[in-house]
Backbone as CSV, one residue per row, in Angstrom:
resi,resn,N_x,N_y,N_z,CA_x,CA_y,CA_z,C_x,C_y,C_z
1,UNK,-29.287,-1.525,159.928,-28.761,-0.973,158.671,-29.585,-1.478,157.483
2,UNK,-29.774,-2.441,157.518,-30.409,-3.481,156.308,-32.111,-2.875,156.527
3,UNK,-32.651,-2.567,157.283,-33.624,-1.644,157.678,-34.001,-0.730,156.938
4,UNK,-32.748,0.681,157.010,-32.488,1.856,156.568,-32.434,2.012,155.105
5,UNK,-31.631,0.671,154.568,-31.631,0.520,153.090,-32.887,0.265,152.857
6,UNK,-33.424,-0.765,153.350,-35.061,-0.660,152.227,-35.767,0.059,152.517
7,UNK,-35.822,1.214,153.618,-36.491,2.528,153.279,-36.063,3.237,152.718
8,UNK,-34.390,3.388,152.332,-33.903,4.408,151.630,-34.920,4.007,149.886
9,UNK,-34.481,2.517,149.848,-35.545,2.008,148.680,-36.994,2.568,148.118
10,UNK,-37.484,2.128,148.936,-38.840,2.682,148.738,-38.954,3.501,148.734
11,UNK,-38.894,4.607,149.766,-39.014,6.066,149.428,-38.510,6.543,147.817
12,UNK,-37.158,6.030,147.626,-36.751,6.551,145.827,-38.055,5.847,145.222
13,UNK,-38.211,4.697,145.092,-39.456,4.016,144.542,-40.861,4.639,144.536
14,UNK,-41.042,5.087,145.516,-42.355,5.983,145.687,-42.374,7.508,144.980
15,UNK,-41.225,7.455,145.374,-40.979,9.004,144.671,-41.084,9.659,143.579
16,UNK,-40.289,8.212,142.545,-39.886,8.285,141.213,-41.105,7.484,140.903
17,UNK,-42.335,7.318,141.645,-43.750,6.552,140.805,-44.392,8.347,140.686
18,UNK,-44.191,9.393,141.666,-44.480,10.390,141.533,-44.908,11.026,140.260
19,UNK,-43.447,10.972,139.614,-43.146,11.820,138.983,-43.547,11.266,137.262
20,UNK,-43.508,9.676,137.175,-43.649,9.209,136.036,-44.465,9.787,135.267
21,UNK,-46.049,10.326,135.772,-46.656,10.942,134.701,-46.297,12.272,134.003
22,UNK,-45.244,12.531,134.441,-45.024,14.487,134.082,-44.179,13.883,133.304
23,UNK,-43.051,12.943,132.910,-42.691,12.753,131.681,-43.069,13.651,130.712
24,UNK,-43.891,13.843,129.761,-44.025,14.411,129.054,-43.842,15.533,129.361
25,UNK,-44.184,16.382,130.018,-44.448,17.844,130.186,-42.826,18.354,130.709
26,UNK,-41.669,17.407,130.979,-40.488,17.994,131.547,-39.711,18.003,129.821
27,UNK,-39.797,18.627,128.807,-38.928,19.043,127.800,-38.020,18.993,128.127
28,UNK,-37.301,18.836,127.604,-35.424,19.250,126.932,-34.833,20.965,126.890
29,UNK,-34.219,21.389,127.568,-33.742,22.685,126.939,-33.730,22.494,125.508
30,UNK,-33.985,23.906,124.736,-34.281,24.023,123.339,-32.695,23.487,122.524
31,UNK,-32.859,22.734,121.453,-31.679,22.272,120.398,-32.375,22.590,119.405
32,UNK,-31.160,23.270,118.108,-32.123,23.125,116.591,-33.133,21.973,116.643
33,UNK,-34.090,23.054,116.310,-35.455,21.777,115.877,-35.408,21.321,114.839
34,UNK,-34.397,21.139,113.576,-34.467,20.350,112.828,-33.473,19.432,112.868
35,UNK,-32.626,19.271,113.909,-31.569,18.067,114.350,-32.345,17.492,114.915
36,UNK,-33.576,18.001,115.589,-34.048,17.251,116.662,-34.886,15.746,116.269
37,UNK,-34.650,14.693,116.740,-35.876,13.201,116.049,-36.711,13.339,116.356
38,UNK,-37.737,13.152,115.302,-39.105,13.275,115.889,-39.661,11.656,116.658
39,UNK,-38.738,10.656,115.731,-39.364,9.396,115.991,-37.800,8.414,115.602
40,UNK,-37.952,7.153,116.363,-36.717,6.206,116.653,-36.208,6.478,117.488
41,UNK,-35.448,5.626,117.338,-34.434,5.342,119.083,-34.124,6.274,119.573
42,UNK,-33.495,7.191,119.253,-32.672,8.168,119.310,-33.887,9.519,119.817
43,UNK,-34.874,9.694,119.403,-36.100,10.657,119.504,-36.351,9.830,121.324
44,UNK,-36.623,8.887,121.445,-37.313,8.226,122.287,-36.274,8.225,123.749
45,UNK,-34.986,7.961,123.552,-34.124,8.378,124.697,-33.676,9.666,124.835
46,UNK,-33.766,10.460,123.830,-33.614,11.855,123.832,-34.641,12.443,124.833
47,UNK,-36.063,11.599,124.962,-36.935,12.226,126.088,-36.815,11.908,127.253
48,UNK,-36.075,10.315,127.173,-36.149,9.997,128.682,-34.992,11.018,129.228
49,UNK,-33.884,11.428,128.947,-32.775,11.966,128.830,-33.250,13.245,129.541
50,UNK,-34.458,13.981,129.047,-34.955,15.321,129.147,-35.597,15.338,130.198
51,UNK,-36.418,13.758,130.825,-36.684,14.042,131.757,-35.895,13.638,133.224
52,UNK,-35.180,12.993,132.661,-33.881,12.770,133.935,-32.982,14.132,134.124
53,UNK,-33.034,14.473,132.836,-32.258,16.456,133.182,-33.040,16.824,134.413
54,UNK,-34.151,16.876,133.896,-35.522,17.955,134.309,-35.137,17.731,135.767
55,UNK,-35.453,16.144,136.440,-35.650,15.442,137.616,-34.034,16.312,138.276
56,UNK,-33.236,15.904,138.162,-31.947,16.422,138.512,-31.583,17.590,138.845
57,UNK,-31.815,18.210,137.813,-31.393,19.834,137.919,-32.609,20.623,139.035
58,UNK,-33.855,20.061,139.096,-34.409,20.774,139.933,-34.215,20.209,141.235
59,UNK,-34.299,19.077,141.532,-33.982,18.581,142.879,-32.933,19.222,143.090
60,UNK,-31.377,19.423,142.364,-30.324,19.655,142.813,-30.013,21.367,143.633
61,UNK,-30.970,21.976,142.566,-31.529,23.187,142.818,-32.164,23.988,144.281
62,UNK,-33.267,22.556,144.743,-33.887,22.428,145.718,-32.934,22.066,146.599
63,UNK,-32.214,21.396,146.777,-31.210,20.702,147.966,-30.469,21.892,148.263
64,UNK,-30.653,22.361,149.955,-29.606,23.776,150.201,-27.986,23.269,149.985
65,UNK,-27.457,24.904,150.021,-26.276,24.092,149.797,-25.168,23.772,150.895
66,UNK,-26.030,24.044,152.044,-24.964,23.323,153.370,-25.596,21.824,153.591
67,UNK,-26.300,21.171,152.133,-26.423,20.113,152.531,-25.644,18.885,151.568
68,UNK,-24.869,19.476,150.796,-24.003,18.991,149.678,-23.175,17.688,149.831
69,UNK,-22.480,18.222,151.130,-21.972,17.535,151.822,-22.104,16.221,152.765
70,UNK,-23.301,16.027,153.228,-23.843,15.253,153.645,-23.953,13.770,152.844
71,UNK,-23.671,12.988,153.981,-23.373,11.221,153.297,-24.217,10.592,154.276
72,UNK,-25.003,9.660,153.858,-25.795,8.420,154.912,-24.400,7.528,155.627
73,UNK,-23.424,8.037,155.353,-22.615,6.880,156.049,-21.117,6.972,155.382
74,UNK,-20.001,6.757,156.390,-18.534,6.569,155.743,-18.539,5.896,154.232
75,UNK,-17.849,6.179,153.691,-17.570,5.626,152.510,-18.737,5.469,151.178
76,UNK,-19.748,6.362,151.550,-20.422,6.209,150.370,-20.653,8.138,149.763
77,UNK,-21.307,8.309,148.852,-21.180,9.444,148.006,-22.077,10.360,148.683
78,UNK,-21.984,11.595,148.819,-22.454,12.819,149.544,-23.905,13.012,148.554
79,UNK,-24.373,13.784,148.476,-25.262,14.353,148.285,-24.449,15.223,146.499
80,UNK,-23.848,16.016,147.281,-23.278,16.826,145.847,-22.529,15.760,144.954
81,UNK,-21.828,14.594,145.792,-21.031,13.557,145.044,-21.698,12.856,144.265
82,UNK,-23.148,12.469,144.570,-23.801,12.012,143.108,-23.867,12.473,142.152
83,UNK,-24.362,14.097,142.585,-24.810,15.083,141.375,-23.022,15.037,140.435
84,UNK,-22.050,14.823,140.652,-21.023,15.323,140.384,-20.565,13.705,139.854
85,UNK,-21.080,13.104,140.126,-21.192,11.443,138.890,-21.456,11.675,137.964
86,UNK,-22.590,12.347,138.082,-23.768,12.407,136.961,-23.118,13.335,136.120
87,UNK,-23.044,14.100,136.468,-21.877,15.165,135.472,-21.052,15.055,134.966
88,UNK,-19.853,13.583,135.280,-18.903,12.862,134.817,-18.897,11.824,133.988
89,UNK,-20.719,11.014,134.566,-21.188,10.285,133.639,-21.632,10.551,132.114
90,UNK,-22.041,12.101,131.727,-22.573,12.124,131.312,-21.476,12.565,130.056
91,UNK,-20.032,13.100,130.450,-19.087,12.981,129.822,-18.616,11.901,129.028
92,UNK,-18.699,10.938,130.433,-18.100,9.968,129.789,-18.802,8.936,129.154
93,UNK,-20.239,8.921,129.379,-20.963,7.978,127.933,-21.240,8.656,126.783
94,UNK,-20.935,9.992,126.741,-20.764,10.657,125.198,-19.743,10.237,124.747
95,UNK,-18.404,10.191,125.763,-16.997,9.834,124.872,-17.414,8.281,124.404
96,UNK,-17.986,7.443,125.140,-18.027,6.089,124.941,-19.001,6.143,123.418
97,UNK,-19.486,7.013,123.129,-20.566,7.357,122.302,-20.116,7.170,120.987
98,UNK,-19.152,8.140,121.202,-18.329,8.954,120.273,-18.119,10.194,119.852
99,UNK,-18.127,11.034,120.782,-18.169,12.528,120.910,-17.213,12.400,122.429
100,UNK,-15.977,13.228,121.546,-15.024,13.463,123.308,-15.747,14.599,124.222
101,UNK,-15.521,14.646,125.006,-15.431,15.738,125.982,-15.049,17.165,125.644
102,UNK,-15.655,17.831,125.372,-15.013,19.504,125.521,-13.538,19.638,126.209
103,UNK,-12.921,20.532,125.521,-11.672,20.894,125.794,-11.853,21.728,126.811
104,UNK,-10.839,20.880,127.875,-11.013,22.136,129.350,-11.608,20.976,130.514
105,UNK,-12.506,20.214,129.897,-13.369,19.243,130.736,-12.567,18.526,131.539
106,UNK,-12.074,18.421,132.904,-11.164,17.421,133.704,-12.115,17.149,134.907
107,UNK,-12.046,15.547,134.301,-13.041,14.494,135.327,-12.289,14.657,137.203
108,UNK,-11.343,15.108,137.416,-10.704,15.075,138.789,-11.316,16.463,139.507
109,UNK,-11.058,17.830,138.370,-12.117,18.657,138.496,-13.403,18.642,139.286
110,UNK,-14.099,18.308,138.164,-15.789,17.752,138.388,-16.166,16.894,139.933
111,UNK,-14.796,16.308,140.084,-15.312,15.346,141.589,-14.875,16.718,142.737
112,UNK,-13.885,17.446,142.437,-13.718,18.874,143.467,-14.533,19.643,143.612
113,UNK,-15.515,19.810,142.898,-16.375,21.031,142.943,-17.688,20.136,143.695
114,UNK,-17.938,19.071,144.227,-19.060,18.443,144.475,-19.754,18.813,145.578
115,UNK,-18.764,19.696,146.589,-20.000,20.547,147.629,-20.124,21.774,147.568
116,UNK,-20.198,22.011,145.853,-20.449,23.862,145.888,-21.876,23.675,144.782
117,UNK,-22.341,23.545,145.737,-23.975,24.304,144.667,-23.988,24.760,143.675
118,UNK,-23.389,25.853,143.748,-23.801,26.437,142.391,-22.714,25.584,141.519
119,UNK,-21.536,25.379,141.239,-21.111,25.272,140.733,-21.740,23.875,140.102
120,UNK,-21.980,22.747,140.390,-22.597,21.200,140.484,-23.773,21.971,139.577
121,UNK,-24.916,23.003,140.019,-25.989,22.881,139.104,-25.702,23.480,137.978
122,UNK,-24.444,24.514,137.702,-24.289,24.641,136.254,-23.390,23.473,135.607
123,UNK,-22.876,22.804,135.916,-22.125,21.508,135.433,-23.071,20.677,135.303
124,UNK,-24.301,20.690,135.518,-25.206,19.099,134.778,-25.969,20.024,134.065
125,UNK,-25.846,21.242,133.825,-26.752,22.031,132.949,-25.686,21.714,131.399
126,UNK,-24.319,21.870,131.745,-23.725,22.211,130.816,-23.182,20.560,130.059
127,UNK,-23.023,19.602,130.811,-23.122,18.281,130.808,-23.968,17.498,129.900
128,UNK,-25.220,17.874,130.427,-26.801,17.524,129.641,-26.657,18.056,128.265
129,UNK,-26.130,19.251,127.922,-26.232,19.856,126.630,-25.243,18.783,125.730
130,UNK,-23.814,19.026,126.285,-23.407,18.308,125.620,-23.509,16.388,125.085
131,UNK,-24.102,16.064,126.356,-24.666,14.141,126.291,-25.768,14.849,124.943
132,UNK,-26.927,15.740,125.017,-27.486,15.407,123.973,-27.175,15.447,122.769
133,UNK,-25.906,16.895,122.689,-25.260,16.686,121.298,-24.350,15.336,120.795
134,UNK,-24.508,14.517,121.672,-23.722,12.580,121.416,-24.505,12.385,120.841
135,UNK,-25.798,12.379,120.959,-26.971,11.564,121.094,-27.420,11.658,119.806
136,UNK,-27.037,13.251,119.250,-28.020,13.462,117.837,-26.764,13.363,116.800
137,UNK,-25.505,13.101,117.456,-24.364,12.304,116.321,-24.457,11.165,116.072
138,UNK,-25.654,10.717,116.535,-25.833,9.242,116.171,-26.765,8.660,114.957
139,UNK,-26.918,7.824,114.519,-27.729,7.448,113.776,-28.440,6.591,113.976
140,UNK,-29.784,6.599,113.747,-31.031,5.457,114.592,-30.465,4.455,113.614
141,UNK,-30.034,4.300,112.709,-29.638,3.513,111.532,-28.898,1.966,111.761
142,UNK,-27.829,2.664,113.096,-27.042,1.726,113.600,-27.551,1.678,115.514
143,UNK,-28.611,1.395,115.443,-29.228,1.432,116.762,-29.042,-0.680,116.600
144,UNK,-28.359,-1.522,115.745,-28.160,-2.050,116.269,-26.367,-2.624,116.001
145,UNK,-25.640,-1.658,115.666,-24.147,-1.682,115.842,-23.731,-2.599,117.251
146,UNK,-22.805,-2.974,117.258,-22.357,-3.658,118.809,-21.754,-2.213,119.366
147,UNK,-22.284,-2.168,120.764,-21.374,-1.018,121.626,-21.303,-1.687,123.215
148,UNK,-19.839,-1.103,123.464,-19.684,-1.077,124.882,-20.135,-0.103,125.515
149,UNK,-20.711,-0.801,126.926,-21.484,0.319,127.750,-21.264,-0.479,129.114
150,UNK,-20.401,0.427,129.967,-20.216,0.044,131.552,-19.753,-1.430,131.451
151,UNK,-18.928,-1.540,130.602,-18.134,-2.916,130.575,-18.631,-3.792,130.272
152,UNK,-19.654,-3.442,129.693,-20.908,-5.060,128.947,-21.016,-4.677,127.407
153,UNK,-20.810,-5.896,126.424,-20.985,-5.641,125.600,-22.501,-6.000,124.655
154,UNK,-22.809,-5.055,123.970,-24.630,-4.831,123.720,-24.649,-3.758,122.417
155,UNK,-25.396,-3.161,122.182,-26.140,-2.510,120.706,-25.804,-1.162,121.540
156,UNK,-26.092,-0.481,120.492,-26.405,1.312,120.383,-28.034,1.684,121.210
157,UNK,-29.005,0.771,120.633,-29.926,0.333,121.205,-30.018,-0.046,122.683
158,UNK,-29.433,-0.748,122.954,-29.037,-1.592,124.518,-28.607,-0.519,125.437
159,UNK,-27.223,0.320,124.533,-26.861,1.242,125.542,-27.801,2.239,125.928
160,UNK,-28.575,2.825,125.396,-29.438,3.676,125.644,-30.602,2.972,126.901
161,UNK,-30.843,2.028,126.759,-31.550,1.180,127.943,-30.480,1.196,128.942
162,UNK,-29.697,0.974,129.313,-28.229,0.799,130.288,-27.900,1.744,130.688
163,UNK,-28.222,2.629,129.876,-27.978,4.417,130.401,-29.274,5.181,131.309
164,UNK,-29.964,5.075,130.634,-31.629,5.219,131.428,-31.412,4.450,132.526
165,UNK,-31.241,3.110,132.863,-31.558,2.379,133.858,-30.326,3.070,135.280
166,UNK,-29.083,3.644,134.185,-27.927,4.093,135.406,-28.795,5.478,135.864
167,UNK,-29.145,6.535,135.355,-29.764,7.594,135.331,-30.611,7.565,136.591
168,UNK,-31.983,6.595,136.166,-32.581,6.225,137.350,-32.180,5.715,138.706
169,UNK,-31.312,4.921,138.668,-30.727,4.679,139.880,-29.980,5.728,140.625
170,UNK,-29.697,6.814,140.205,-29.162,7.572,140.828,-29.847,8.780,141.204
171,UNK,-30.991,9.019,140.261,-31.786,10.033,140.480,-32.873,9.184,141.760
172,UNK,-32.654,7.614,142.087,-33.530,7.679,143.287,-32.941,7.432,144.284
173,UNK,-31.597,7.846,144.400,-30.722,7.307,145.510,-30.339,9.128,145.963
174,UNK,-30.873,9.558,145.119,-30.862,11.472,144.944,-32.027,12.022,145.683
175,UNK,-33.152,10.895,145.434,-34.539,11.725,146.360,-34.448,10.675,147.334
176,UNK,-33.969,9.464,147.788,-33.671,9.040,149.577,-32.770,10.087,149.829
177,UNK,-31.729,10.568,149.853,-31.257,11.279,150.254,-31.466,12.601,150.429
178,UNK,-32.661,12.912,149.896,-33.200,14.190,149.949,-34.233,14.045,151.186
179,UNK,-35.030,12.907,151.246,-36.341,13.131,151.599,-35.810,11.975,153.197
180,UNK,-34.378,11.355,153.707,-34.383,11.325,154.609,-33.402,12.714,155.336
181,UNK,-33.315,14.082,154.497,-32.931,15.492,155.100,-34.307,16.031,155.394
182,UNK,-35.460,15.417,154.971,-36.946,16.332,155.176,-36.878,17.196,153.848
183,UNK,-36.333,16.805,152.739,-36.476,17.886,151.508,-37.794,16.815,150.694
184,UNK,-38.479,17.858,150.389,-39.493,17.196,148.914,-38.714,17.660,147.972
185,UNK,-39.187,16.549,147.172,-38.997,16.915,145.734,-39.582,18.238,145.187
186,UNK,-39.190,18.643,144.373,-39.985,19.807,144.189,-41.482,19.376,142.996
187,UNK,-41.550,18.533,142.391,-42.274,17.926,141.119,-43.268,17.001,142.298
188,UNK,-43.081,16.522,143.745,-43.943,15.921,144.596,-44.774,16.916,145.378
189,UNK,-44.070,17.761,145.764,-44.517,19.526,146.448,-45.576,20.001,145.514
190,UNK,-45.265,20.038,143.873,-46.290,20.997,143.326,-47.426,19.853,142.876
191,UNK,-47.390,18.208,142.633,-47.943,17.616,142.841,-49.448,17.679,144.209
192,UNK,-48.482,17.901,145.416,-49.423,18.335,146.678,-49.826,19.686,146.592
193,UNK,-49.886,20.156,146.290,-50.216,21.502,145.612,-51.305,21.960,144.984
194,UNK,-51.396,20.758,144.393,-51.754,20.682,143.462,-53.565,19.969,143.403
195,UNK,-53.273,19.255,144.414,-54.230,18.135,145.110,-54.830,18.584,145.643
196,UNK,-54.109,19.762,146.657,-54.678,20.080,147.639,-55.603,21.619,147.061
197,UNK,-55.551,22.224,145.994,-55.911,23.040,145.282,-57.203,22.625,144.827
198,UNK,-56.914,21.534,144.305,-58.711,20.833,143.238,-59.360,20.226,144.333
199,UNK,-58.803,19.742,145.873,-59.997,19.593,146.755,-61.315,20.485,147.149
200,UNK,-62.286,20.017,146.879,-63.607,20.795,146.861,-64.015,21.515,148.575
201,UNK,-64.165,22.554,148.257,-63.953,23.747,149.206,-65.796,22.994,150.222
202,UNK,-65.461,23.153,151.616,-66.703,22.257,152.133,-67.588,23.509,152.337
């Protein structure tokens, strides 16, 4: 078992070294461009944000959906059950933010719908929109206010590091679980693709 975990490890580790350089190039769905930061705290997690969307929504996309269901083991989260964290998470560190939840939004919901495909990839579509509208109710101003985040207390600043760091952990516990079903990523696929394209023809 202890085996299985540090390959489940590495593989997310390898995976998510993949993808680090496309950062830039994975945008944000479009928001008024004049709410949008160009620069400060708030500009700067707004991208990491865009590219943890990006990472998510297409893997989730990619994952069939008779595979939703699927768990490495009793008692831990399926495949769709992460994606369907993340969708709850993303509720609930806006409320922690200070922006409630949309009316209608029920977190017991969100954990029911976790082995229906479609439904899971329009819920972190619709999720993401709203975490970024938290994000731009904020003010870089008080990026160092005290805030609670996951039961630790830290800055406006801090949380945004604490949030990224939860993000990542789940988006690589999202590609072990993908890539011990035999799924690529799809951003590693066009990567090889990609490689294998600019190799010089003999």
């Amino acid at each position: 078992m202890r085996g299985k975990a540090i390959c489940f490890l590495a593989v997310a580790i390898v995976s998510l070294g993949w993808g680090q350089n496309g950062r830039a190039q994975n945008a944000a769905p479009a928001t008024a461009a004049s709410s949008v930061p160009k620069t400060g705290a708030r500009a700067e997690f707004l991208a990491e944000v865009g590219y943890y969307e990006d990472r998510f929504t297409r893997l989730a996309q990619t994952v069939p959906a008779d595979k939703y269901n699927w768990r490495p083991a009793d008692g831990v989260r399926s495949i769709g059950e992460v994606y369907a964290h993340i969708v709850a998470a993303n509720y609930g560190i806006a409320r922690a933010l200070g922006t409630q939840p949309p009316a209608g939004v029920d977190f017991k919901a969100i954990a029911a719908t976790a082995g229906d495909k479609v439904k899971i990839v329009q819920e972190l579509g619709e999720s993401f929109v709203h975490f970024r509208k938290a994000i731009l109710a904020l003010s870089d101003a008080d990026a160092d206010k005290a805030q609670k985040m996951f039961g630790r207390d830290t800055t406006q600043r801090g949380a945004f590091i604490m949030i990224t760091g939860h993000m990542g952990e789940h988006l690589g516990q999202s590609i072990a679980y993908a890539r011990t079903n035999s799924i690529v990523p799809p951003w590693t696929a066009e990567a090889e693709q990609q490689k294998s394209a600019d190799k010089p023809k003999s």
